[in-house]
N, C-alpha and C positions, 0 to 999 in steps of 0.2 A: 564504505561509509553510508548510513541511510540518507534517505532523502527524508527532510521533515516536512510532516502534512499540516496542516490545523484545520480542526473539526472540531464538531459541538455535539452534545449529545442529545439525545429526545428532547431533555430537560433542559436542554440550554445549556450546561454544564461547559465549560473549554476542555478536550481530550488533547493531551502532545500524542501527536501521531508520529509513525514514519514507517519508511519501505525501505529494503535491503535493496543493493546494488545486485545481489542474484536474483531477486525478485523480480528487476526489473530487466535485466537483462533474460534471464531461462524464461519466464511467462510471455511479459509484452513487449520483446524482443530489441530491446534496446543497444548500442553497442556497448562493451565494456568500457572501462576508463577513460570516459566519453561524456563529459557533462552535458553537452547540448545533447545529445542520443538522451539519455537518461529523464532530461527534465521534457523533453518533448514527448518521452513516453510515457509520464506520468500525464502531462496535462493530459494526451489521447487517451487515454483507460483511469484518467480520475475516475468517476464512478464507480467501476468495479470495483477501483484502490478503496474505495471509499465504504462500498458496501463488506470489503472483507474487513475494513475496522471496525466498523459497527459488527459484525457480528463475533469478531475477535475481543471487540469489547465488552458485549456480552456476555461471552462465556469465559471469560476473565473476572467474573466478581467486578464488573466495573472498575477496573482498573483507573487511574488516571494517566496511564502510558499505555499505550500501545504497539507494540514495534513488531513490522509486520516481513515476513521473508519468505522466499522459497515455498516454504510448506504448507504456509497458507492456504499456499494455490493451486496442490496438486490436488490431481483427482480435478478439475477445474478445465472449463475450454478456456484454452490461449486466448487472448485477447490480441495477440500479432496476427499479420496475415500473411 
């Protein structure tokens, strides 16, 4: 189940965001079906989450969804440690 973000865009705009549960477990290493794991590891690597919806939003024709997973972020240094 994603995790929902909310974000805005350059313009102000309100985007519905969200991150897949393998996004956040395989990237910023959260534990699986683990909701405190999961949302503690959004809050630590918000930004990145953030910066890869902005630019997933971007190259989406400006989408008004954005839902973000796994593959976003390969090719990508981990954000876990």
């Amino acid at each position: 189940m994603p995790v929902p973000i909310e974000a805005s865009s350059d313009s102000g705009m309100s985007v519905a965001c969200a991150i897949s549960e393998a996004a956040l477990v395989g990237h910023f290493g959260a534990l699986a079906d683990n909701p405190t794991s999961l949302i503690d590891a959004f809050r630590r690597y918000r930004p990145a989450i953030e910066t890869a919806a902005s630019r997933k939003y971007d190259a989406t024709a400006k989408s008004k969804t954005v839902i973000l997973d796994a593959a976003d972020f390969s090719g990508a240094t981990s954000g876990a440690s």
